[in-house]
N, C-alpha and C positions, 0 to 999 in steps of 0.2 A: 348651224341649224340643219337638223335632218331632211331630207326630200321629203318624207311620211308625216313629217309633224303634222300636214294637213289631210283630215282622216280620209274626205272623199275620194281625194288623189292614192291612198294607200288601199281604197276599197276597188278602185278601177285598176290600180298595178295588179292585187291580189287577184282581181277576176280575168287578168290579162294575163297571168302566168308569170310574172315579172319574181324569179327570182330571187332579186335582190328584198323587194316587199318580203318576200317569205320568210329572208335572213331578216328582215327587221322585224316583221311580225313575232318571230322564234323566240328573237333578243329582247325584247319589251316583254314578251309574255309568259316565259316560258316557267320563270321562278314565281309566280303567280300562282300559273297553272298547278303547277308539280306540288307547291303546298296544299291545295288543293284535294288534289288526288291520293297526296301522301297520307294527308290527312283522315280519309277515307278509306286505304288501304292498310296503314301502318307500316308500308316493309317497302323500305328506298328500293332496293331494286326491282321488284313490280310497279311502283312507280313512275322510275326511272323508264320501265319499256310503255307503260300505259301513255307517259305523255305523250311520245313517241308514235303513237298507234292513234293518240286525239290530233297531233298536228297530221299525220297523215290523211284521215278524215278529214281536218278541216281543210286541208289541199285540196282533196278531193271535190269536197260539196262547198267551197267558197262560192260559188255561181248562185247557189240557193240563199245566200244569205241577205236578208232584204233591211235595209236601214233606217225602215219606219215601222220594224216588227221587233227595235229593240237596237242597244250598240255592240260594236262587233265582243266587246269581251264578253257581255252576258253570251252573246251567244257560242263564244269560244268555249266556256266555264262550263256551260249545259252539255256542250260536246265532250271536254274532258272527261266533267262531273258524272255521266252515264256512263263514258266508257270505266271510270271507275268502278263504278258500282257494279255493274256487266264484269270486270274482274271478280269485285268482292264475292260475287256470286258462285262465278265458277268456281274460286276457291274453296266456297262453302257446300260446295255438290259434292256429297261423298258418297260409296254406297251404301244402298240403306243399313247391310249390317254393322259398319262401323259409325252411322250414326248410333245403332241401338246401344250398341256398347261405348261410347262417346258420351250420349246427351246424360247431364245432370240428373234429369229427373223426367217423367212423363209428360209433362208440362208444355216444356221444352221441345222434348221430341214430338209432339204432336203439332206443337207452332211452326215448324221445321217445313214436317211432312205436309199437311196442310194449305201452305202461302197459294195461293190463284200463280198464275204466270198471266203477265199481260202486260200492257204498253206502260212505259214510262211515264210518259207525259198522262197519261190517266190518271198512273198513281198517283200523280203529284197535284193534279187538282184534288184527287178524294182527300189525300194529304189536308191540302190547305184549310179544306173544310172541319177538320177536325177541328176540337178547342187545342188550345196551346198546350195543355199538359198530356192530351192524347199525342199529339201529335211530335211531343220531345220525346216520350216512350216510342214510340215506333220509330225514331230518329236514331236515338242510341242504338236502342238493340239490333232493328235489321240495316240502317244507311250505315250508321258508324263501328257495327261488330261489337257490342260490348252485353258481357253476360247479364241475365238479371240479378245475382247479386252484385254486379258492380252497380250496377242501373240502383239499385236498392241504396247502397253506401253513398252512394254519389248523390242521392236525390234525398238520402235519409229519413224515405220512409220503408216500411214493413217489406221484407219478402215478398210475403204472399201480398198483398197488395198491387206490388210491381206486377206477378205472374197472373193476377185476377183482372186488373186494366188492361194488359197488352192482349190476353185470351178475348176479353171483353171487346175491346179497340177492332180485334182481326176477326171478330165475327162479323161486329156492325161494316166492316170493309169486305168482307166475303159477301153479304147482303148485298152493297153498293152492287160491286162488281156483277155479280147473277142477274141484278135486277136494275139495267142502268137507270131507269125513270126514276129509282127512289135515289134520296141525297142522303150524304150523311147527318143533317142536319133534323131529317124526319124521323131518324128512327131516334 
């Protein structure tokens, strides 16, 4: 039986600097993690440095992590799961003229140029607030990278369809954002 099997004891190693916690926290978590982010990424070795860069963060801010605001892997997976995305991101920052020359179609290139910049954890209640089907369109396309014709193929309905909800979806979410008082729910 491991020292850590008892979480409290593994949350006061970790905020003591204890080392050895870190090597156990690493070993328990790490192939988890990295599914994760792979997942979100597509390409093992951006992955591979992403994990890398979530357990250094969560070395870092283990002291902030509070145990009645949730258990430690949701909050590992958040840490991951952003530093992921914060990749996805920067991968997809190109400049603007080889988006022009890049993007599919107009459509596209306008949903691109467009997106607000703002806090995560915002997005992710406006997120919640969607219905389910707004909210797996905006899943696929901007969390998980996937084009609108695959988003099309995969969900089997219409092109245009896909390209008219997600144009749709990032208006009513550009609203949100401008205007925090209104929800998604009232427009």
């Amino acid at each position: 039986m491991n020292r850590f099997s008892d979480h409290l004891l593994l949350i006061s190693s970790l905020k003591a600097n204890d080392r050895e916690a870190f090597e156990y926290l690493y070993d328990k978590y790490s192939a988890a993690l990295y599914n994760v982010i792979n997942k979100i990424l597509k390409d093992e070795a951006l992955a591979a440095d992403v994990l890398q860069e979530s357990f250094l963060k969560i070395w870092k801010s283990i002291r902030a992590y509070d145990p009645t605001r949730g258990t430690l892997f949701t909050w590992m997976l958040n840490i991951a799961r952003n530093s992921a995305i914060d990749a996805h991101r920067m991968q997809a920052r190109l400049p603007v003229h080889l988006c022009i020359e890049q993007a599919q179609d107009a459509d596209t290139l306008y949903a691109y140029a467009t997106l607000p910049i703002f806090d995560l954890a915002d997005l992710n209640q406006l997120l919640d607030q969607l219905n389910p089907e707004k909210k797996q369109l905006i899943d696929l396309v901007y969390i998980q990278g996937f084009t609108h014709d695959e988003v099309a193929k995969m969900l089997m309905i219409p092109l245009g369809t896909v390209k008219s909800r997600i144009r749709k979806t990032l208006a009513q979410l550009r609203l949100c954002f401008d205007s925090p008082q209104v929800s998604v729910s009232q427009i």
